[in-house]
One Martini backbone bead per residue (centre of mass of N, CA, C, O) as a GRO file, in nm:
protein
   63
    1UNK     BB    1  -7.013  18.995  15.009
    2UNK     BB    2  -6.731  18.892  14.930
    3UNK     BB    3  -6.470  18.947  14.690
    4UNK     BB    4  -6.466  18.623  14.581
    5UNK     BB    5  -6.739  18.594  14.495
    6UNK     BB    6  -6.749  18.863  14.303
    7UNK     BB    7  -6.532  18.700  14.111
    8UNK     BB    8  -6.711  18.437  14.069
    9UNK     BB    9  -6.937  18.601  13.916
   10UNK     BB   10  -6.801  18.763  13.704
   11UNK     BB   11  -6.648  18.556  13.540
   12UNK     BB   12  -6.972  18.431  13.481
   13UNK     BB   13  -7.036  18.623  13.335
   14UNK     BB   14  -6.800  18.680  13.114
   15UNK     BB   15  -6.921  18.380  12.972
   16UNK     BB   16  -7.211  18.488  12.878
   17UNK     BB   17  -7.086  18.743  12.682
   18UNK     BB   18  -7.065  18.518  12.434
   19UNK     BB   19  -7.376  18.465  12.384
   20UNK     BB   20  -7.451  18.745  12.292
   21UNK     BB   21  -7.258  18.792  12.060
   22UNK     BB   22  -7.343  18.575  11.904
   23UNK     BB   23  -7.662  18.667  11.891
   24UNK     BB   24  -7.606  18.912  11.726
   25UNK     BB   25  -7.483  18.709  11.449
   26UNK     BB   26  -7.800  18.708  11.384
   27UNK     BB   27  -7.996  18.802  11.132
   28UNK     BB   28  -8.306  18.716  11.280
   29UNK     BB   29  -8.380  18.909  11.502
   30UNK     BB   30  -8.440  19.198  11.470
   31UNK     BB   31  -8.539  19.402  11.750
   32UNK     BB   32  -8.381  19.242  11.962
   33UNK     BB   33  -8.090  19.384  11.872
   34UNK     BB   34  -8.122  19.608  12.084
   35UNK     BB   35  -8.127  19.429  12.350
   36UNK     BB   36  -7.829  19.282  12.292
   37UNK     BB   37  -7.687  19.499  12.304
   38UNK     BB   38  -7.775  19.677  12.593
   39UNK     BB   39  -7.639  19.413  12.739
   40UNK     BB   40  -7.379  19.427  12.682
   41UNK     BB   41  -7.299  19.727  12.782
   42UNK     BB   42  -7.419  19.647  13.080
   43UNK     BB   43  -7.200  19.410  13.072
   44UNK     BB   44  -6.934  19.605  13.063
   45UNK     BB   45  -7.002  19.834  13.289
   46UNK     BB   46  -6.975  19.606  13.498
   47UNK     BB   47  -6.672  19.498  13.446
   48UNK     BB   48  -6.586  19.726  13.449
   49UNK     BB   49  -6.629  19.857  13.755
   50UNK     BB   50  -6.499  19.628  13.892
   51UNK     BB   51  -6.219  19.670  13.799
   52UNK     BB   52  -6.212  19.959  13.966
   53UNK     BB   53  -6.283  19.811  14.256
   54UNK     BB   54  -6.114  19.529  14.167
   55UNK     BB   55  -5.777  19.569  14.016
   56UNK     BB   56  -5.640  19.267  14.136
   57UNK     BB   57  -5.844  19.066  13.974
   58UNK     BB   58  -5.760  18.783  13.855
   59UNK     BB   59  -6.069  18.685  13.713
   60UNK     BB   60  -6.076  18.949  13.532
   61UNK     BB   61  -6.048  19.081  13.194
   62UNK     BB   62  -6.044  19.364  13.137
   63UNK     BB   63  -6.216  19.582  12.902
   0.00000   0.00000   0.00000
């Protein structure tokens, strides 16, 4: 995967990353709210890591 798809993959996640708040903001998850809790950081130390590895990636928000 050459790095500009790899740019393009990674900023449809960070778009993505948008429906976990909100789903987070819902008062009647229940026990599931620790799933969502634990996909946000996984999901934000994937694109800190990104970030680290294409320090110039323009289309990355840099967390």
């Amino acid at each position: 995967m050459n790095p500009q798809t790899l740019q393009e993959q990674i900023a449809l996640v960070e778009t993505k990353r948008e429906f976990l708040v909100k789903l987070l903001e819902q008062p009647n998850l229940g026990t599931l709210r620790i799933d969502v809790n634990q996909a946000l950081e996984e999901l934000d130390e994937l694109i800190e890591e990104f970030n680290r590895t294409f320090p110039n990636s323009e289309g990355a928000s840099g967390l």
